[in-house]
C-alpha positions as CSV (number, residue, x, y, z in Angstrom):
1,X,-48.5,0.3,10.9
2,X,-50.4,2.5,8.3
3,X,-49.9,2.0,4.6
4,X,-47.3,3.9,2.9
5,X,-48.5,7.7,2.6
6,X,-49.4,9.0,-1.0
7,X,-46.9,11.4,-2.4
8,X,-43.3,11.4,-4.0
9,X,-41.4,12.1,-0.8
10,X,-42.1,8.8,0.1
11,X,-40.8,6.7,-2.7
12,X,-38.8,3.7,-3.2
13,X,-40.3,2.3,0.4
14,X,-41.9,-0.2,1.5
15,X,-43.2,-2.5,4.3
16,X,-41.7,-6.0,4.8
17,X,-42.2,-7.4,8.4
18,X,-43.4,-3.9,10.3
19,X,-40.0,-2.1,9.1
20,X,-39.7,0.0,6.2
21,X,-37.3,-1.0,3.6
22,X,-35.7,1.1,0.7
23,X,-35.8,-0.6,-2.7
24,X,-34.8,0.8,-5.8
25,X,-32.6,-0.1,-9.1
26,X,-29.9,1.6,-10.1
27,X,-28.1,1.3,-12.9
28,X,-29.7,-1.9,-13.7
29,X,-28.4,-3.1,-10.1
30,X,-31.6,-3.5,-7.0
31,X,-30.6,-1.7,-3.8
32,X,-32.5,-3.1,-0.5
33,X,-32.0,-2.5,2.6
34,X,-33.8,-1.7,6.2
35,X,-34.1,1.9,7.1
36,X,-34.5,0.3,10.9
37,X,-37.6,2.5,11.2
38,X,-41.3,2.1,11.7
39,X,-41.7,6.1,10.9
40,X,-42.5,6.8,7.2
41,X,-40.9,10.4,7.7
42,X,-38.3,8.9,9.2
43,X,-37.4,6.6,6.4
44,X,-37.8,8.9,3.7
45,X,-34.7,10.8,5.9
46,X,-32.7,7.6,5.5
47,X,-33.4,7.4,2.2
48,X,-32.2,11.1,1.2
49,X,-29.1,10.7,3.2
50,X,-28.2,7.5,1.4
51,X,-28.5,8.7,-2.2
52,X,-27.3,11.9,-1.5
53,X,-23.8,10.2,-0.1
54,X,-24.2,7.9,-3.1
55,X,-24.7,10.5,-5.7
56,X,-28.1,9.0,-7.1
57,X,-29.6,11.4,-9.0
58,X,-33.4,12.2,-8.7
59,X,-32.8,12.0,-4.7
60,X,-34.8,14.7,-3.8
61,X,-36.6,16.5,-6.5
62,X,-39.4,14.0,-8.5
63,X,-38.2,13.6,-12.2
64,X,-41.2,14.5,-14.8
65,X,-42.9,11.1,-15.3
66,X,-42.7,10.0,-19.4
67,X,-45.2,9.5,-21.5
68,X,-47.0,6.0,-21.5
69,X,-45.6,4.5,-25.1
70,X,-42.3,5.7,-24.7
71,X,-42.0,3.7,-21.2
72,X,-43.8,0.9,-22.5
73,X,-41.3,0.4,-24.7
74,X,-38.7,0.4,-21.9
75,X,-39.9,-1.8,-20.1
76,X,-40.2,-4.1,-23.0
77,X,-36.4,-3.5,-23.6
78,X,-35.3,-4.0,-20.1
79,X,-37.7,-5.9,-17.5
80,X,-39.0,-8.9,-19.7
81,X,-36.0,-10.8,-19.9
82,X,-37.2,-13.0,-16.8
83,X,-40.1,-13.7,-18.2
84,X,-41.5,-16.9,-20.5
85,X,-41.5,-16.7,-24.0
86,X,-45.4,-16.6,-24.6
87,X,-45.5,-13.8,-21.7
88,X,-43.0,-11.6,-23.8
89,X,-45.0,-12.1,-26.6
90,X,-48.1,-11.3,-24.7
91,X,-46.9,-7.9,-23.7
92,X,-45.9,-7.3,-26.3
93,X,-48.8,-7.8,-28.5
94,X,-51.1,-6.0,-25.1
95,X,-48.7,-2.7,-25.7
96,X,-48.2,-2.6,-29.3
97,X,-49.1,0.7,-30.4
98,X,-52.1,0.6,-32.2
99,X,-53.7,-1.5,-29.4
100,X,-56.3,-1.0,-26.8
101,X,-53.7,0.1,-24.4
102,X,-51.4,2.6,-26.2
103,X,-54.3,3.5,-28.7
104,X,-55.7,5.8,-25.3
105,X,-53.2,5.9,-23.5
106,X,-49.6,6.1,-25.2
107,X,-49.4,10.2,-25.2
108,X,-50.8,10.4,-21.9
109,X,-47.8,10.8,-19.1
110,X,-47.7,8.3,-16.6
111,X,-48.8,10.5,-13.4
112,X,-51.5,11.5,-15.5
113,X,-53.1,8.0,-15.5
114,X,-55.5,7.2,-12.9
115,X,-58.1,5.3,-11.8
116,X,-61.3,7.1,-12.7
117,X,-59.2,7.1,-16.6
118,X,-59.1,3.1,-16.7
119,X,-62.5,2.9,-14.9
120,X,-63.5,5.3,-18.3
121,X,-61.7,2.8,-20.1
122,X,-62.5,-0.3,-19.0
123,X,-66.0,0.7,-19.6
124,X,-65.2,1.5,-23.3
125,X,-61.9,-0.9,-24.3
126,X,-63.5,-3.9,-22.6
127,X,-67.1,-3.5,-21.9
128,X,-68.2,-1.3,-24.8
129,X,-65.8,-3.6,-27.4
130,X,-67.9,-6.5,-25.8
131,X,-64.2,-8.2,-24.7
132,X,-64.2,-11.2,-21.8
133,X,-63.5,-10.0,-18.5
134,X,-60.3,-12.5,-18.5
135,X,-58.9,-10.5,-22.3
136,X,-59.3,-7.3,-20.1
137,X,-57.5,-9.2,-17.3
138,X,-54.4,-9.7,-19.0
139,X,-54.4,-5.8,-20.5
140,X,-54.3,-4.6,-16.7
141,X,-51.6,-7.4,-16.0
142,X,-49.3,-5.6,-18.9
143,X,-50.2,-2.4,-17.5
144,X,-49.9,-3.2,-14.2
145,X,-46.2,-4.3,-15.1
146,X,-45.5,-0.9,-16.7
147,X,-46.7,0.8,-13.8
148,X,-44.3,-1.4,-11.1
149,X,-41.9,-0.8,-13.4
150,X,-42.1,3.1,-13.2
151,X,-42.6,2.6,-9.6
152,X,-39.4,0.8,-8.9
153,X,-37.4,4.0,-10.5
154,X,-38.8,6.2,-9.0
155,X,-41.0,7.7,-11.8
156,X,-44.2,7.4,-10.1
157,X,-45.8,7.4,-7.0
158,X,-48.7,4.8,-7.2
159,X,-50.1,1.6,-9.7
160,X,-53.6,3.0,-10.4
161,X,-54.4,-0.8,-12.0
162,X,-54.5,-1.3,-8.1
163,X,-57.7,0.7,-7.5
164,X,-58.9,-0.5,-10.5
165,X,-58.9,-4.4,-9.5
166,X,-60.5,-3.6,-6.4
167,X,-63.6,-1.8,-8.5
168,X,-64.0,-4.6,-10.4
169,X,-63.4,-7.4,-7.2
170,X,-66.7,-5.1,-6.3
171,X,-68.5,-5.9,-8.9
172,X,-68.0,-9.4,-9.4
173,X,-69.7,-9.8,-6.3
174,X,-73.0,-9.9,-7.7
175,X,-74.6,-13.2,-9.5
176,X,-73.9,-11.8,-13.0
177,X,-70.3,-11.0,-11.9
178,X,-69.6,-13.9,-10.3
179,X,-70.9,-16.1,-13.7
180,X,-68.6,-14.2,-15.9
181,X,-65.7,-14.6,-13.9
182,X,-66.6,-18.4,-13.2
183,X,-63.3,-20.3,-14.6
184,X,-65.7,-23.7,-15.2
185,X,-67.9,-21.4,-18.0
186,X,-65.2,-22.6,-20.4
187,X,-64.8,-26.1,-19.7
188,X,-66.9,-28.3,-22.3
189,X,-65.3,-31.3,-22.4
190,X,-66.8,-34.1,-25.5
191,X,-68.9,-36.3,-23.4
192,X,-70.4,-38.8,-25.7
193,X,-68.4,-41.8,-26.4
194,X,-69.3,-42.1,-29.7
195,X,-68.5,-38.2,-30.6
196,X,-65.2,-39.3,-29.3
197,X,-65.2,-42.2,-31.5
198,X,-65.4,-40.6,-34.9
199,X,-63.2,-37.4,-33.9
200,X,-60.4,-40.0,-33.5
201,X,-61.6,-41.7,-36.5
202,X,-61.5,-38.2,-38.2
203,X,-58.0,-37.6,-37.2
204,X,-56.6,-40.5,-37.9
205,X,-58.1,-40.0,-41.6
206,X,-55.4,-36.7,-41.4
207,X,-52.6,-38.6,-40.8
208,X,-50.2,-40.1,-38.2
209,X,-48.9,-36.6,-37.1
210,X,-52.5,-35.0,-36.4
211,X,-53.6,-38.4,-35.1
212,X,-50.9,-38.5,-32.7
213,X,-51.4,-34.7,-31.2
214,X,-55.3,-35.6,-30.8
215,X,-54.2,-38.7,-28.9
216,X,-51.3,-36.7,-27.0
217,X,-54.2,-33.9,-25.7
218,X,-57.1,-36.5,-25.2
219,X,-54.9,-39.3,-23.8
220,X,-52.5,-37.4,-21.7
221,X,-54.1,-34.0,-21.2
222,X,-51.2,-32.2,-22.5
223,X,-51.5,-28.4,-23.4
224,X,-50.7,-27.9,-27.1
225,X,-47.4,-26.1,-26.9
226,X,-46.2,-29.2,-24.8
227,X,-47.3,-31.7,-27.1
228,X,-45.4,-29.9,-29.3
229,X,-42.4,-29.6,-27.1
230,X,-42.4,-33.6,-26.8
231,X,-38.8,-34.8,-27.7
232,X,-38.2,-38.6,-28.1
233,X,-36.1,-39.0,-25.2
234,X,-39.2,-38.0,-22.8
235,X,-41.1,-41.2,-23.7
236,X,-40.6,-43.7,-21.3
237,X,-42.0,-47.0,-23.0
238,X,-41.6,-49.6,-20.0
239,X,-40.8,-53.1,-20.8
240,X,-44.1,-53.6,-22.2
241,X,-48.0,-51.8,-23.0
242,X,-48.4,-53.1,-20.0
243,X,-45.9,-52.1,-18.0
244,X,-47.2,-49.4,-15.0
245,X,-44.2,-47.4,-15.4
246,X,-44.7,-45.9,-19.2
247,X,-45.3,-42.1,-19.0
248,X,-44.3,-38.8,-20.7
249,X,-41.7,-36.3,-19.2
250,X,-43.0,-32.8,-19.2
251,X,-40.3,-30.2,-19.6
252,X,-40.6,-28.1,-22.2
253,X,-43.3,-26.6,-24.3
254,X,-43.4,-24.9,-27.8
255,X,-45.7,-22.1,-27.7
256,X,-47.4,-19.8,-30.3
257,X,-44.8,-22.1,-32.7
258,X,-42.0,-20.3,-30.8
259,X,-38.7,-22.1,-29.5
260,X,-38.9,-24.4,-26.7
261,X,-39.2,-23.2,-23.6
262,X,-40.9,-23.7,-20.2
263,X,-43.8,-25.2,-18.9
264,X,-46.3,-23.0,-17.9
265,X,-46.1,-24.0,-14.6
266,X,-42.2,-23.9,-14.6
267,X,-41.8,-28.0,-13.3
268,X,-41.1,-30.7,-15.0
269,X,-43.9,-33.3,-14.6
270,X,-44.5,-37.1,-15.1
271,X,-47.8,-38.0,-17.3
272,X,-49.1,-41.1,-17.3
273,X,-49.2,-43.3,-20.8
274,X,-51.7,-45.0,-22.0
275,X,-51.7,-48.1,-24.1
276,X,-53.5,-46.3,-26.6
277,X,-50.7,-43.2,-26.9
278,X,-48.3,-45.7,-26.0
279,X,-49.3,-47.4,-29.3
280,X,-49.1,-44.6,-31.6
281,X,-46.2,-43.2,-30.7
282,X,-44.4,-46.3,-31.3
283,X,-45.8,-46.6,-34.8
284,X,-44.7,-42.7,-35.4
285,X,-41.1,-43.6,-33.9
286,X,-40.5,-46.7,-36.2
287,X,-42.3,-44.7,-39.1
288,X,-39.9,-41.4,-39.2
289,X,-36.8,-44.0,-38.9
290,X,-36.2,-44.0,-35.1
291,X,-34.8,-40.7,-34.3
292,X,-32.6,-39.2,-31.8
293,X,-33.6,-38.6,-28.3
294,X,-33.3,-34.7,-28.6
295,X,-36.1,-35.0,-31.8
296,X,-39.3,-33.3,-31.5
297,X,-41.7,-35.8,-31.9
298,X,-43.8,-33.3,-33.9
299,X,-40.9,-31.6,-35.6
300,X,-42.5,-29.0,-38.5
301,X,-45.6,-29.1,-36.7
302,X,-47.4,-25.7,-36.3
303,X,-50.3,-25.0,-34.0
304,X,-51.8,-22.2,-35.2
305,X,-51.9,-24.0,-39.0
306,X,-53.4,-27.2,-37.3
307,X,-56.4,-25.4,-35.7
308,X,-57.4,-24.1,-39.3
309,X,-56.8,-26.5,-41.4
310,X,-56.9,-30.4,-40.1
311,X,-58.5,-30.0,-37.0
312,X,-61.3,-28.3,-39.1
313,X,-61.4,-31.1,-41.4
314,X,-61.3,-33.6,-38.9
315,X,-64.1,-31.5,-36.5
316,X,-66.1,-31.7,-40.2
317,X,-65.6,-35.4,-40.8
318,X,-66.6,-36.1,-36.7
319,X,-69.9,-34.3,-37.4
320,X,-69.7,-32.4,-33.9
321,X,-69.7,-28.7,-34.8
322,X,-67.1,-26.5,-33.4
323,X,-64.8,-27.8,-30.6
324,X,-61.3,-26.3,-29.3
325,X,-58.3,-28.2,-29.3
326,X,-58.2,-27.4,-24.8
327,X,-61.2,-29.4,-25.3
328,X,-59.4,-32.0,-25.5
329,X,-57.7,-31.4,-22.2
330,X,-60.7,-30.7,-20.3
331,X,-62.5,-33.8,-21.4
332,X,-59.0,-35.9,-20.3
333,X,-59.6,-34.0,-16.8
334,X,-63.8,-34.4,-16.8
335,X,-63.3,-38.2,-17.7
336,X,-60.5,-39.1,-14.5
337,X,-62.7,-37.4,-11.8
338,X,-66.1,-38.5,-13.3
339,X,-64.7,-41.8,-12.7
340,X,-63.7,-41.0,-9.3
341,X,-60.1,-40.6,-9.3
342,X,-58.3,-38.3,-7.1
343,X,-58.3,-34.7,-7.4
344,X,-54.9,-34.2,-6.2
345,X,-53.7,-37.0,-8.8
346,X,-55.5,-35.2,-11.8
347,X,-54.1,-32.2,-10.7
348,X,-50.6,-33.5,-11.1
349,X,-51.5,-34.6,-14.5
350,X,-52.6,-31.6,-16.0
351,X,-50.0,-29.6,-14.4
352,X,-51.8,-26.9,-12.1
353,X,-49.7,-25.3,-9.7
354,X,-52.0,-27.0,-6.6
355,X,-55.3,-29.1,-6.2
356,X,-57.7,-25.7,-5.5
357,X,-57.0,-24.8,-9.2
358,X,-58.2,-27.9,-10.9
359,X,-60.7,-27.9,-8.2
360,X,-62.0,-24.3,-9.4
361,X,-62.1,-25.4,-13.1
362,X,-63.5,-28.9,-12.8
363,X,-65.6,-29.0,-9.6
364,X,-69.3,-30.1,-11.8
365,X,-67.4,-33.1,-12.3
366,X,-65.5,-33.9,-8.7
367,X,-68.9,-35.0,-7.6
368,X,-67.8,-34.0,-4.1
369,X,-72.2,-34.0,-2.9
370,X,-72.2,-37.9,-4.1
371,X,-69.9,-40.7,-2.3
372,X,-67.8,-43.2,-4.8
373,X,-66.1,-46.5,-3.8
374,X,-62.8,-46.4,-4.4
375,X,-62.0,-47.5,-7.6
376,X,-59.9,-50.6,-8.3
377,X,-56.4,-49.5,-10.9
């Protein structure tokens, strides 16, 4: 069967199994259901007769499309609600309307945006503005979701972002293309032992708190916003340090110093505890006077402050120049399959949603061209 033909007289349809479906919301409600046709003309027939016996309007004649800032702001009202917290804000922040987006694009209508305009300004938002490929990523994601948006009420007739992916899925084809799309570029874990030594020594020199959020990343290869997240009631201690059973219960995460929320991934995961973590967060416990399990075990603590003002200090007193609290994280990851333990086990770890993502990010370290003996836990 042929794609779905350009134009507004086939709109709201679409292809699931080799029959064309109609799909659209109404009144905040989806309708879906099979037109019981492979014919595109033939659908768009079923679909006229349907809203004209239902009264939709806009069944037959195409409604003038709205300008790009006055629908970005609809969607914002009324198709974010499903999703995450630091997603909502994300959009947000992509379509505010001094930004890269709405600063070009906000007065322009929405049929009026296509894909040689966002090839124009990709080459001057993103290129000429000497922003990463994956910054200009997540502007087309936010546009793209304006766009599907439109789509689903019938406003518009195609996503232009679409054409505009595939132009640059050409162009990352090349060895210059390929490097800066490479997910590993970013991944500089802290390799030297003795680095490690004095960054913990640093920390610890901040306090219990930032000592313990160090440890949490490093030790447990948390994100930040679930270190933050950690409530008291997600520590399993075990009988003992030595007990094989102590871990940490991912299940929510406190983004951008927002409320708790989520996981990125959406699961709840079980992280291993080391004796070292184990250790500290007993100390912290007993020192804030045993609280509650529902406590954050970093209440007050505030991400964005931490990264300028004691993880500077503590980055100063380590004597290692400038390193990013993911570091952290990555150097958790590097260190488990350095030492030859199981991809699909550090992968559960860190929380990817399946093996080939660590695998993308951390293969330099999987060492899948050398063969290890298995290692004795």
């Amino acid at each position: 069967m042929k794609r779905r033909p350009k134009g507004h007289r086939y709109r709201n349809l679409c292809v699931v199994g080799g029959i064309i479906y109609y799909e659209r919301i109404v009144s905040g409600r989806r309708i879906r259901f099979s037109t019981k046709t492979r014919s595109w003309d033939e659908a768009a027939q079923v679909r006229d007769l349907y809203e004209e016996k239902r009264g939709i309007a806009g069944g037959v004649a195409p409604r003038e499309a709205p300008e790009l800032r006055s629908f970005a702001k609809r969607y914002l009202d009324e198709d974010t609600g499903h999703l995450a917290a630091t997603t909502q804000t994300q959009r947000r922040n992509d379509l505010r309307g001094n930004g890269p987006i709405l600063g070009r694009f906000g007065d322009v209508r929405l049929d009026m945006i296509d894909v040689a305009a966002l090839r124009e300004w990709w080459t001057t938002e993103i290129v000429g503005q000497r922003r990463s490929v994956k910054t200009g990523r997540n502007y087309l994601d936010s546009l793209a979701a304006v766009f599907s948006y439109a789509d689903d009420l019938g406003l518009v007739d195609q996503n232009p972002v679409i054409g505009l992916r595939e132009i640059l899925r050409r162009k990352t084809r090349t060895q210059r293309g390929r490097s800066e799309t490479d997910p590993a570029r970013h991944i500089k874990p802290i390799e030297d032992p003795d680095d490690l030594t004095r960054l913990l020594a640093g920390a610890l020199h901040e306090g219990r708190a930032p000592y313990l959020l160090v440890l949490l990343l490093l030790d447990a290869g948390l994100r930040l916003g679930e270190a933050l997240g950690l409530r008291w009631g997600a520590v399993v201690w075990g009988a003992d340090q030595n007990d094989p059973r102590r871990s940490l219960l991912i299940r929510e995460a406190r983004s951008k110093s927002g409320p708790p929320g989520p996981t990125k991934s959406g699961r709840e995961r079980r992280v291993h505890l080391s004796r070292r973590l184990r250790s500290a967060l007993s100390e912290h416990h007993r020192a804030s006077f045993e609280p509650g399990p529902e406590a954050f075990v970093l209440p007050g603590m505030d991400g964005d402050n931490f990264r300028a003002r004691e993880w500077r200090r503590v980055l100063k007193r380590a004597g290692i120049g400038h390193r990013r609290l993911k570091d952290l994280r990555d150097t958790f990851a590097s260190q488990l399959l350095t030492a030859g333990v199981q991809l699909g086990y550090v992968s559960a770890q860190l929380g990817h949603a399946d093996v080939s993502v660590t695998a993308r990010h951390y293969a330099r370290w999987c060492g899948t061209d050398l063969y290890r003996q298995p290692m004795q836990l």
